[in-house]
N, C-alpha and C positions, 0 to 999 in steps of 0.2 A: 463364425469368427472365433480363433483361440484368445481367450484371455484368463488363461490359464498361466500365463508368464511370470506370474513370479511367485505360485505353489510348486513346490519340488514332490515328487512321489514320497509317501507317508513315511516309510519303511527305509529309505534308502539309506542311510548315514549312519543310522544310529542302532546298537544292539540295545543302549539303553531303553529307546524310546518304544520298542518291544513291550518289553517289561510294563513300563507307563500305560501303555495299551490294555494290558490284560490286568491291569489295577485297577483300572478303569470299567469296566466292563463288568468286574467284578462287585465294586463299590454300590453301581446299580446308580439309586435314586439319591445316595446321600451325597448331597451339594457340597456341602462341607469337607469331610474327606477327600471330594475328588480335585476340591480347590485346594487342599494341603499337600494332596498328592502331586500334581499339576509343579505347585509353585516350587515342591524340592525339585521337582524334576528342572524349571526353570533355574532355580540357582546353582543347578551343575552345570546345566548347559553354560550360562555366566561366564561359568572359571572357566572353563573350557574354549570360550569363542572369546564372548565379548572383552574380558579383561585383556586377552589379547590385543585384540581391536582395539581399545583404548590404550595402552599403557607401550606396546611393541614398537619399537624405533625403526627396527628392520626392518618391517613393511611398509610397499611403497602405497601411495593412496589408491591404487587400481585393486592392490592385494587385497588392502581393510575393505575397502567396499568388496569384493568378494566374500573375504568372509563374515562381512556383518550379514549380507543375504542368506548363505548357509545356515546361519545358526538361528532365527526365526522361523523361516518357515517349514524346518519339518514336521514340528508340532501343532503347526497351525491348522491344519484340516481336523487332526486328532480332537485338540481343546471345542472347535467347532460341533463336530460331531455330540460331543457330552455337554453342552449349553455353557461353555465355560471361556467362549470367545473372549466376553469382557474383562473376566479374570484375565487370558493371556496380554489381552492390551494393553489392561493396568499397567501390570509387572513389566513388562517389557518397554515401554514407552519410557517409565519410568526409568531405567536403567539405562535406555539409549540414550534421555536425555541427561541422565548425572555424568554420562562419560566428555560432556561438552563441558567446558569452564562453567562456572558458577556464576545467575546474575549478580550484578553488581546492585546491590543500595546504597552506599554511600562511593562514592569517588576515590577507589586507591590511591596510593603514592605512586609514582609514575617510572620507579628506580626498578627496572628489570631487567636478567640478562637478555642480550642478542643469542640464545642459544635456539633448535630448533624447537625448544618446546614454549621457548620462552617465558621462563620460569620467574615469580616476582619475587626479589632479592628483599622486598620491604612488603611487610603485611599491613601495613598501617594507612590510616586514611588521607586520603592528599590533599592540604588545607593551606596550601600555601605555591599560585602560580609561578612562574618563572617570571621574573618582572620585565627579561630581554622577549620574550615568545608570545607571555599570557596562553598559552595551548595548555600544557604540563602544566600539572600540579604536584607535589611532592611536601612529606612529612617534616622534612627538616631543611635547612641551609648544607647536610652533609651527603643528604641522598640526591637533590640539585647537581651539587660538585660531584658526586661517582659517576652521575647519570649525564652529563653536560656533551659530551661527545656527540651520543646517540640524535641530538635534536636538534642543532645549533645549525641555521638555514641561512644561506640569501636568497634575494628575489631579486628580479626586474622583468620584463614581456623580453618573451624568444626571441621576437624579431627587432629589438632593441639588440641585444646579444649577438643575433647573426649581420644586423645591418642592412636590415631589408623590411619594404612594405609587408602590411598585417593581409594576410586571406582568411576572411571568417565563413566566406564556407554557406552554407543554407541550413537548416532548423531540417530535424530529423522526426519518425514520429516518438512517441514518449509511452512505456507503462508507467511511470510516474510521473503524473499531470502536473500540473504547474499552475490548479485553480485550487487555495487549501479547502480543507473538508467543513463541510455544511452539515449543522444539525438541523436536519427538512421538516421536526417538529416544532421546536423554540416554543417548548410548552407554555413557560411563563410567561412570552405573548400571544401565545395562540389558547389553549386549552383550559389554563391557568387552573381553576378549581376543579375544574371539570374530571370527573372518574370514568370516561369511558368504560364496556365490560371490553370494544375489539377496535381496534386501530389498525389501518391498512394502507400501504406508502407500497409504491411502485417507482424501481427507477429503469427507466426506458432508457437503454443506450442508443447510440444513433449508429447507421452506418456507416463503415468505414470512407472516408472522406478524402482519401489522397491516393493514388494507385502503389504507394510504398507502403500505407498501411495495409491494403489491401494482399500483396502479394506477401511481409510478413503474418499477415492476420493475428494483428498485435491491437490494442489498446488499450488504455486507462481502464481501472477497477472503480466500480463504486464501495467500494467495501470502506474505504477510510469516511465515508458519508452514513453509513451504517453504523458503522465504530460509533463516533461521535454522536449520533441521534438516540441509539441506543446507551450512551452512557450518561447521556443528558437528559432522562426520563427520571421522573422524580420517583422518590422511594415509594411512594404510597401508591403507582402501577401499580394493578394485580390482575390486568387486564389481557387479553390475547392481541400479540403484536404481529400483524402479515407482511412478512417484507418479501415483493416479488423483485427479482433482477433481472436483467436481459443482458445478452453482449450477443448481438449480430454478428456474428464470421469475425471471432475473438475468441479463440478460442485457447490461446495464451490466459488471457484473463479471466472466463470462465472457470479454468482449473485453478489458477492462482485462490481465485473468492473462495473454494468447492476445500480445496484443499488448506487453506487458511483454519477453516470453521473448524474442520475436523482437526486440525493440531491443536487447536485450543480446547478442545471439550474432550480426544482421547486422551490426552496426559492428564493425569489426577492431581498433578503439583502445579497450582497456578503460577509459580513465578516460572517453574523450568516451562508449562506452557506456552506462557509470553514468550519468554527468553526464543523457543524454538522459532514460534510465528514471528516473533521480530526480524530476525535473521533469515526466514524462507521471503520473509515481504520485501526488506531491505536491502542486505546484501549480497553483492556479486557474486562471494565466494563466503560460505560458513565450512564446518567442522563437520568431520562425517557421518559423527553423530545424529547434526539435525537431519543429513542427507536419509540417514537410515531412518528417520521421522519420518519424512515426506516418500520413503518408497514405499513404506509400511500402510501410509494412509491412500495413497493412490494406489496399492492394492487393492483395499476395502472400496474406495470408489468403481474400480474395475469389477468388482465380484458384486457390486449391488445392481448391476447395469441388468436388466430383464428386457422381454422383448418391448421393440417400440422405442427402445433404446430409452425406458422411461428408469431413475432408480429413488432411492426411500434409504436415508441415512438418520440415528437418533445422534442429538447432540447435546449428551449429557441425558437428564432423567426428564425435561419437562420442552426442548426445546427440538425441533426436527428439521432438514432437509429434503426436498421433494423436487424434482426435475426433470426434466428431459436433455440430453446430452446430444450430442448434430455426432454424425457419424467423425466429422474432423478433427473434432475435438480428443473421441475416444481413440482415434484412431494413433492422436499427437501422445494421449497417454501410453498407450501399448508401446507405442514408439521409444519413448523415454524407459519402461520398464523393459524390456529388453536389452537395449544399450545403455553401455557408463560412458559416462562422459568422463575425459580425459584431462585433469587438472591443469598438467603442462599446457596442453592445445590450446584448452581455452583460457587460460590467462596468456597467452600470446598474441590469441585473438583481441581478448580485454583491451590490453596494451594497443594494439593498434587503431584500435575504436577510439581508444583513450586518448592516445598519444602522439598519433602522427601530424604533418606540421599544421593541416587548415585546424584539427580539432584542438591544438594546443594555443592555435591565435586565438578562436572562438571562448575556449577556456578562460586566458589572460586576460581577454575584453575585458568579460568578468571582475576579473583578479583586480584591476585598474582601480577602481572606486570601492574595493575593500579595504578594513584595516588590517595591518600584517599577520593578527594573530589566525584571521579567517582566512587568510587566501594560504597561508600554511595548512587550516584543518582542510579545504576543499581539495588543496593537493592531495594529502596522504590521505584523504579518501578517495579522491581518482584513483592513487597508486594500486591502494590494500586493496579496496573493493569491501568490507567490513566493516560495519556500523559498528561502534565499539569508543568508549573516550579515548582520545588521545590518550595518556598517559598508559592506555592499559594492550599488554602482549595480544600479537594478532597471530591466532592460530588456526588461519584460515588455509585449509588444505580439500576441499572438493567444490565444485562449478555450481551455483543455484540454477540447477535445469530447466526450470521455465522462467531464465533472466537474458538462455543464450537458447539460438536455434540446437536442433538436432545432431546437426553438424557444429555444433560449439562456435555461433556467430553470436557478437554482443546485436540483443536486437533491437536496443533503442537510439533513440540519441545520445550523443556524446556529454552535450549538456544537462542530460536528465540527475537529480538526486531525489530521493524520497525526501527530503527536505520540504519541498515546493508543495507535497500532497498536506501539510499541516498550517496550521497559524505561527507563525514563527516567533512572536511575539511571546506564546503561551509555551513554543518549546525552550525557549530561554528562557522563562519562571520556572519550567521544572526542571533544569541543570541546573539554577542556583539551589532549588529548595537542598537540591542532593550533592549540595559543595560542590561544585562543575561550574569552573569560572566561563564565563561568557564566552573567551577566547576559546574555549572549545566547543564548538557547533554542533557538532556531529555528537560531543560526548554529552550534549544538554539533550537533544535527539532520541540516543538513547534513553536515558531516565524519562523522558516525554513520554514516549511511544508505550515501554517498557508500561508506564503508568495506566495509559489506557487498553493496552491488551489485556492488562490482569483485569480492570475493572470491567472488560467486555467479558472476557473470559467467566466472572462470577456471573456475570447477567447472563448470559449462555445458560448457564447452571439453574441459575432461582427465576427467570422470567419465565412466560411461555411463547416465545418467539416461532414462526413456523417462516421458514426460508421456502420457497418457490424460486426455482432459477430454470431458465430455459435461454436459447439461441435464436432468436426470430427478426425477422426483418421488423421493424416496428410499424408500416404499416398494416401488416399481416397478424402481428399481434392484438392489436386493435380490434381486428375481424373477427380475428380466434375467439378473445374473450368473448366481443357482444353475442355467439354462437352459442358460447360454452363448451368450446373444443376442447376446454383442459378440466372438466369438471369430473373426472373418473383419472383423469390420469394425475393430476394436482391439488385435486378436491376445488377448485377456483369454479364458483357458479358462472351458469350464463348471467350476464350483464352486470360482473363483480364487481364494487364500489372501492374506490381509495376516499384514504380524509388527505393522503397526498400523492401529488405524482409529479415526481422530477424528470422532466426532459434532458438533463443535461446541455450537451450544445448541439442536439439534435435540430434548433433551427438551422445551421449552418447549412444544413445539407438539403438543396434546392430539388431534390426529391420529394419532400415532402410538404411543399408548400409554403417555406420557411414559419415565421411566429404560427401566421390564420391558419395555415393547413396544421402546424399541431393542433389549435384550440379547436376547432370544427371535429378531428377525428379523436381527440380523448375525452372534449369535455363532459360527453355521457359517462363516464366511467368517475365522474366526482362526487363524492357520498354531498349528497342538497342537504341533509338532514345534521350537518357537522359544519357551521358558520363559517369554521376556519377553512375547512378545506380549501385546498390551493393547488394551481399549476404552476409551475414554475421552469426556468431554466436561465442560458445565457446564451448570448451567442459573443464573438472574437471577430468572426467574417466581416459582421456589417462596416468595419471601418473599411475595406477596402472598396464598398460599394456607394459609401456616402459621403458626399461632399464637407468639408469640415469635421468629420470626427476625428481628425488630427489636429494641431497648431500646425499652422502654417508658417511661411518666413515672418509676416507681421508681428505675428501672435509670437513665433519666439523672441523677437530682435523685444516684446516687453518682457516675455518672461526671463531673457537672461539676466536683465534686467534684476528683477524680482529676484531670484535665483543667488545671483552675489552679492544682493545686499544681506539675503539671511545666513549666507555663508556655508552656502550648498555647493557651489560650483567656484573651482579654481580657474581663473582665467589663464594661467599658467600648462594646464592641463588643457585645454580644448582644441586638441588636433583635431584638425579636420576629419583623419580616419578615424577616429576613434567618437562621429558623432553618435552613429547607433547605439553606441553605449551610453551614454547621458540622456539619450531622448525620454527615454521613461522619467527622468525629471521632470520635464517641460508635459509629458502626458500627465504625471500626478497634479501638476498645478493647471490644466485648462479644461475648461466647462466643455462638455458634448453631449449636455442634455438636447439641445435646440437640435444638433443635428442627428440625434435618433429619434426623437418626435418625427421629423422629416421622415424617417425611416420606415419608421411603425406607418402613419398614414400613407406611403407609397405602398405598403402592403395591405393597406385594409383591414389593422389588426383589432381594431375597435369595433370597426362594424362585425368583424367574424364572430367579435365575443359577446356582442348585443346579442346575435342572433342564435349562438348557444347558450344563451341566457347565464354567460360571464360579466366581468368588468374586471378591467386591467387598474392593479392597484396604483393608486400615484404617492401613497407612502406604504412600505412594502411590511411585511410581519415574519417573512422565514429568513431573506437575505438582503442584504442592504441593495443600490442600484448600481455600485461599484464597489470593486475590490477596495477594502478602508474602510469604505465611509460605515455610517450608521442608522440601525434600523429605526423606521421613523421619520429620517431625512427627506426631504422633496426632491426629484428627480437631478435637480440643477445642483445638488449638495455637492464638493469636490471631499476625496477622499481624508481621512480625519488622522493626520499623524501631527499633534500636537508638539511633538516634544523632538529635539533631537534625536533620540536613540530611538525613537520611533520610526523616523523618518529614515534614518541608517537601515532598521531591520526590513522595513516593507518598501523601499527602494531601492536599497543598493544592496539586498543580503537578495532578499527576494524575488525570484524571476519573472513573475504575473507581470504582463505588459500594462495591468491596468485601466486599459482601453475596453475589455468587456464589460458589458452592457447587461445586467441581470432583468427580466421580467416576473412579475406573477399576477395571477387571473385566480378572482375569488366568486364566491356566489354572488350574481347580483341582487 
């Protein structure tokens, strides 16, 4: 197989890089020199390409991505060749990423022209919302008034507009999940004093579960579950941390995780880091710049691939990558480096995913039980496609290539936002921290995310973390390890121990036995010698399969009840069409503990775990029993949104239906 695709012959371009050559050669052993040598040679190439690439008007985006591939890799076999790889990545990464906007840490004023570069007319910090929008922030009462045109919206639902019933269509599949991220250690109730020297957490993805996932070969990352476990490690770790991944015939998502890791530890500047991995994670469409990030690092993934299709990545100086790759996957990278995707195509294609009429009723539903300032930000994020605060220019000109198929198709749902993979609650503390009024979601978002990439990114740096990631059906993983199939190829001994292992919603999937068939085939694989250790997951399915995990008509005609008296629901508002959209109301307020007990005992989940010498927790230590509520809680606890603006954020901002059902199984 060539994967050769995106080295250029050594020699071809450049008379310069000649020269470079036989400096080189010359220099011999001295590191130093060949790295001052090297890097002038890099900063002419600079002038010569990249400033172009950045700064050129004339060129259309198909051009820039052309010549941003020209001007790296003639050098790149060269710099290899002389032990001076990392030097080239430095530099380069570095400079690919200064050509992208700058992150933001505090929240500009929001007064910029409409031009194509969209340039900020105002350098100052935006401290003051628009009191008609709450989106926009802005410096003064004068930059408001210059800027007032550009923003000034009405609303109401399409089909109020057009005059006709709502079609909401069906649920699509999602890479951005809709369950926020779990730290699967929660040291301070699990490990608490405890210094371990190695910690080892395995998260088992399930397989694909709907024949639409299946023929995209798309799903959900555990990486934003990583993110946060890893950042939630208290400073006095100094331990070795194992984190194994899995995604079964995902292999969208497997390059997403692979290619994430390595944006954040090649670039040497933790915020342009983040900034880059924000943007390949989140949106639709980013800057060329990051484009020419991500072709640069799925080179390096493609050239580490050995046979066996096994490869061996470092991440940073103390942290590493180790995996086996499925031939589909490599096969979907080769694919991608080869061909550009076409900016125009695929924001037409966007749009239609976006836009057409069932996705725009399905949107609106939505939209109904928002306050005005959020159903403005969700639009102009549908629009842009660009995580980014309101207030700030979108200079989004290339397609995030593993967000659309090959052929430039949006390949999630319509309703998807990376929003949904966080605690919302905690991403609206840190758009206040960073002046980012409330009214803009997506701008609080960014400083959130923005927050924890850097602080993964340092821990990337100073932990010793070792990634193991592979593609396996999970019952055959299971087999593998008790064998020790991966123990030469991922160093993973036979009969390797976790202190945890996330199932995710791998019950759902009647393949494998639902709850008892996980517990029976991983419970060998649970370090006995570590108290805390846990299994864990959720499942979403079991309401369709049990009696009463819903409210029923009884059970609503009290909670509507319930409902206007706290002044949750408008009676004025409750079209009949538009029940699906309020039902998570009436799901946040009714008990379904009694009928997943029902549930668990129709599956034997108790006796499976007696007899692998578990016990199912009935007050839990990683994840509460439902989305809300808190850890500690008894099964029957309803979710915990005390306060109005709580209640707003994780019901009506929110999409988690609620209705999932978390389990975990500890040493008995």
């Amino acid at each position: 197989m060539n994967r050769e695709v995106q080295r250029r012959p050594l020699y071809q371009y450049d008379g310069r890089l000649r020269a470079l050559a036989k400096q080189l050669d010359g220099l011999q052993g001295d590191f130093e020199a060949k790295k001052m040598a090297l890097t002038d040679y890099l900063h002419e190439a600079n002038e010569q390409e990249l400033v172009r690439l950045c700064t050129s008007p004339s060129q259309s985006g198909e051009d820039k991505q052309e010549a941003a591939s020209q001007a790296p890799y003639d050098g790149y076999a060269l710099a290899q060749r002389h032990g001076l790889k990392r030097v080239f990545d430095d530099w380069h990464m570095r400079k690919a990423a200064k050509c992208a906007s700058k992150p933001f840490e505090r929240l500009a004023c929001g007064n910029f022209r409409s031009l194509p570069e969209d340039v900020l007319d105002c350098k100052n910090e935006g401290k003051m919302a628009c009191g008609q929008c709450k989106l926009v922030s802005y410096c003064s009462k004068e930059c408001q008034k210059a800027h007032w045109k550009a923003h000034k919206e009405n609303w109401q639902p399409v089909w109020v507009d057009d005059n006709r019933r709502p079609d909401f269509g069906k649920d699509g599949p999602r890479i951005w999940k809709n369950i926020p991220a779990i730290d699967v250690l929660n040291w301070s109730e699990n490990e608490r004093t405890a210094t371990p020297p190695r910690l080892a957490i395995a998260y088992v993805k399930p397989i694909a579960s709907c024949q639409e996932l299946k023929s995209r070969m798309i799903g959900s990352s555990d990486l934003p579950n990583v993110i946060r476990t890893v950042n939630e490690l208290p400073s006095r770790f100094t331990g070795e941390l194992v984190i194994l991944l899995n995604g079964y015939k995902q292999p969208v998502s497997f390059i997403r995780s692979v290619l994430a890791l390595l944006i954040l530890t090649i670039i040497t500047d933790i915020p342009l880091a983040a900034e880059t991995a924000l943007h390949f994670l989140t949106s639709a469409f980013y800057q060329i710049p990051h484009d020419h990030v991500r072709q640069f690092v799925a080179r390096d993934l493609i050239m580490a691939v050995k046979s066996g299709n096994t490869f061996s990545l470092d991440l940073g100086k103390n942290s590493t990558i180790r995996g086996i790759i499925s031939e589909t996957s490599l096969n979907r990278l080769l694919e991608h480096a080869k061909r550009r995707a076409s900016f125009e195509h695929a924001t037409l294609e966007y749009k239609k995913a976006r836009f057409l009429t069932t996705q725009r009723d399905r949107c609106e539903r939505h939209f109904c039980h928002l306050k005005p300032p959020h159903r403005e930000a969700f639009w102009k994020s549908r629009g842009s496609g660009f995580t980014y605060p309101a207030g700030g220019p979108v200079r989004a000109n290339a397609p995030n290539a593993y967000l659309f198929s090959p052929d430039e198709k949006w390949l999630q749902d319509d309703m998807a936002y990376p929003t949904d993979e966080w605690n919302i609650e905690d991403v609206v503390a840190a758009g206040l921290a960073h002046g980012c009024p409330t009214g803009d979601i997506f701008g609080c978002f960014y400083f959130y995310l923005s927050n924890q990439l850097r602080t993964f990114a340092k821990r990337l740096r100073n932990l010793n973390i070792s990634f193991r990631i592979v593609e396996q059906d999970p019952r055959l993983l299971a087999k593998h390890l008790g064998l020790g199939v991966y123990s030469a190829s991922l160093g993973l001994p036979k009969n390797v121990i976790f202190d945890r292992i996330d199932m995710s919603n791998l019950a759902d999937n009647e393949e494998v036995g639902g709850i008892a068939g996980i517990v029976k085939e991983w419970a060998p694989f649970l370090n006995r010698k570590n108290p805390n250790s846990t299994i864990f997951g959720h499942t979403a399915n079991w309401v369709a399969k049990q009696p009463k995990s819903q409210p029923g008509s009884t059970e609503m005609q009290e909670l509507t009840l319930e409902l206007l008296g706290k002044g949750r629901l408008d009676s004025k508002k409750m079209q009949p069409g538009l029940i699906p959209a309020w039902f998570k109301y009436y799901v946040a307020l009714y008990d379904n503990s009694a009928a997943f007990e029902e549930y668990l005992k129709k599956q034997g989940v108790d006796e499976a775990a007696k007899q692998a010498g578990l016990k199912r927790k009935k007050r839990h230590t990683i994840v509460p029993h439902r989305i809300g509520g808190r850890l500690g809680d008894l099964p029957n606890a309803l979710p915990h949104f005390p306060t109005d603006d709580s209640w707003y954020w994780n019901v009506q901002v929110s999409q988690t239906s609620l209705s999932e059902r978390f389990f975990e199984f500890g040493i008995a």
